[in-house]
C-alpha positions in Angstrom: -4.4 9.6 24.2 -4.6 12.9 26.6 -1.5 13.9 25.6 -2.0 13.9 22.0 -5.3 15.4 21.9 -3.6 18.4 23.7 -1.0 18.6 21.3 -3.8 18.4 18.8 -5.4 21.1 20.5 -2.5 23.5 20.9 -1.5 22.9 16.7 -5.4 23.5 16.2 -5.1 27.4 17.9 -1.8 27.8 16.7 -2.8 27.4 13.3 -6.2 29.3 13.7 -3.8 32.2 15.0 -5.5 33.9 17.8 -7.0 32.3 21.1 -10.9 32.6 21.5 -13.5 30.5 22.2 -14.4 29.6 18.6 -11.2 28.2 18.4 -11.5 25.8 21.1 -14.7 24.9 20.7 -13.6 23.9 16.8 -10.6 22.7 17.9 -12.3 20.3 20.4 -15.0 19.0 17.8 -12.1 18.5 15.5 -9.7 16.6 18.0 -12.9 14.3 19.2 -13.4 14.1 15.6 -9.7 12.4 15.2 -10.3 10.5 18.2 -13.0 8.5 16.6 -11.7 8.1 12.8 -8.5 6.9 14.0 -8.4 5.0 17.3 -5.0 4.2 19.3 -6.5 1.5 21.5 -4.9 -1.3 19.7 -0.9 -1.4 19.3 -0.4 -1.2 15.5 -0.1 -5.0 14.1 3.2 -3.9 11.7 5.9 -1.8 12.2 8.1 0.5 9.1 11.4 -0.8 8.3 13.0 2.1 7.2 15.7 0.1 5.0 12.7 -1.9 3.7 10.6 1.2 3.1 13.5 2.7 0.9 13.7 -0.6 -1.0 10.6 -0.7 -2.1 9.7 3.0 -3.0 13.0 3.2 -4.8 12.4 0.3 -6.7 8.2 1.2 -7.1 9.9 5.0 -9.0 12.2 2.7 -10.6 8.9 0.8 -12.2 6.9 4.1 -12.6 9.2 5.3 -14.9 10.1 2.1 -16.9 6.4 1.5 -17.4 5.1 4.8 -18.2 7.8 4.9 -21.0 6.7 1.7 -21.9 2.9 2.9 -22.3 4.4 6.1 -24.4 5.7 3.9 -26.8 2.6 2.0 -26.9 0.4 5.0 -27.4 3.3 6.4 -29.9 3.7 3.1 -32.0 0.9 0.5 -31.2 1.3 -3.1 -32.4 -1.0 -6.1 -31.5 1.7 -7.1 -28.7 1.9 -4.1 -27.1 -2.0 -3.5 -27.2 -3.6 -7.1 -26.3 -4.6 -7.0 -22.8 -5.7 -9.8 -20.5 -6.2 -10.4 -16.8 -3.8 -12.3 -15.1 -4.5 -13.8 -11.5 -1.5 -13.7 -8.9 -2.0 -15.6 -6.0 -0.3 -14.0 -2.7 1.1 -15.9 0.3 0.3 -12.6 2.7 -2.9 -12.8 4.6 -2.1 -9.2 5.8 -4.6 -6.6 4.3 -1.9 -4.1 4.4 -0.1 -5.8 2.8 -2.1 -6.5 0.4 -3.0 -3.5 -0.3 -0.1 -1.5 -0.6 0.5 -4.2 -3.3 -2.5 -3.6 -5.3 -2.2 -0.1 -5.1 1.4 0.1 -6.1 0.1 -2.3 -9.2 -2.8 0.1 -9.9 0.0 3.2 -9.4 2.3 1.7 -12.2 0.8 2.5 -15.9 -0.1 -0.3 -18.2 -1.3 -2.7 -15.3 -4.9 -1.8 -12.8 -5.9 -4.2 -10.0 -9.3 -5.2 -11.0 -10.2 -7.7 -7.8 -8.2 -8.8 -4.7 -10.0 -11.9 -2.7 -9.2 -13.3 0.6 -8.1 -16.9 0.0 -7.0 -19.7 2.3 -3.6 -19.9 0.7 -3.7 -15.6 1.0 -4.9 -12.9 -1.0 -5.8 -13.3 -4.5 -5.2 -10.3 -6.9 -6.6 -9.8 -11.0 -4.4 -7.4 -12.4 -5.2 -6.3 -15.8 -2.8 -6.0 -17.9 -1.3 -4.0 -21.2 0.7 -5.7 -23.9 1.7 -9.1 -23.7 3.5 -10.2 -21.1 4.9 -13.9 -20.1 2.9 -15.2 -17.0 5.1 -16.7 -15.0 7.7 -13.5 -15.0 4.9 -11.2 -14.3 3.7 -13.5 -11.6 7.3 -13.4 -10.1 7.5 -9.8 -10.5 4.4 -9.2 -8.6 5.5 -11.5 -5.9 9.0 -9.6 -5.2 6.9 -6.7 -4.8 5.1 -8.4 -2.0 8.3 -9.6 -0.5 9.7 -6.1 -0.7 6.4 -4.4 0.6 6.1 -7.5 3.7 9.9 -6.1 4.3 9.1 -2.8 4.5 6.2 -3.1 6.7 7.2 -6.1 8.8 4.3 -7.8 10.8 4.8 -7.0 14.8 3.9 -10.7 16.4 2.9 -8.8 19.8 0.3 -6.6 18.6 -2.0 -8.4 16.7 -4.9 -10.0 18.4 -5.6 -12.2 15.2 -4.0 -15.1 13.2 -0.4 -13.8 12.5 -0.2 -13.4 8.3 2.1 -15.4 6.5 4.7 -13.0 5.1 7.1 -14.4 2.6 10.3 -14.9 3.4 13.5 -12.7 1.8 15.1 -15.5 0.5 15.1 -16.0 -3.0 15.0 -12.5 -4.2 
């Protein structure tokens, strides 16, 4: 914690350019400031896969672009299919919040679909997901649960750090 309050410190003056009092004084108010947003008592409870990580934001751009053409051509050339919406729930086997919301947010990032409501269940997290143009349940339901299992991958659970019930993170097989 010293240690990176110093470097803090230093990057603070060496970015304000010169070394006066000011500076310090700022910098210190700014470094304390760090120090209580964003706590290092507690060993983080998941750890970046980099393999995993690549996986899933390759295949996140991948989506991006398929569904923003898809919403072009909506906008371009509606039809009843392509403008009936609905909200579909998508039941989760991660109890991890991060998790959990890396997947909502990557559903909110990809056009044509917004996470309306994500609940804490006992089987996991439960997540509405609006939804444009008609789309078959059960493949969107398995599309949204690969994206779990490649986000869970990607930010695999560290058993040793968490003080709390370890989340169920689905498994790779099957995907």
């Amino acid at each position: 914690m010293i240690a990176r309050s110093v470097v803090l410190l230093v990057v603070w003056v060496l970015l304000q350019g010169e070394l006066t009092v000011a500076n310090l004084v700022g910098g210190l108010a700014v470094v304390a400031g760090l120090a209580l947003l964003f706590p290092t008592g507690r060993r983080a409870a998941h750890r970046v896969d980099p393999v995993g990580a690549a996986v899933f934001v390759g295949t996140l751009l991948r989506d991006l672009v398929v569904s923003s053409w898809a919403v072009v051509v909506t906008v371009l050339r509606p039809t009843p299919d392509r403008i009936h919406t609905e909200v579909i729930p998508v039941q989760l086997s991660t109890r991890s919040p991060l998790v959990a919301s890396i997947v909502a947010n990557s559903i909110s990032l990809t056009p044509g679909t917004l996470t309306v409501d994500v609940d804490l269940t006992a089987d996991g997290h439960l997540l509405d997901v609006h939804v444009l143009g008609r789309v078959d349940r059960a493949e969107f339901t398995e599309a949204i649960l690969a994206l779990e299992r490649r986000v869970a991958r990607a930010a695999r659970f560290r058993a040793e750090a968490a003080d709390d019930v370890r989340p169920d993170v689905p498994s790779e097989e099957g995907s």
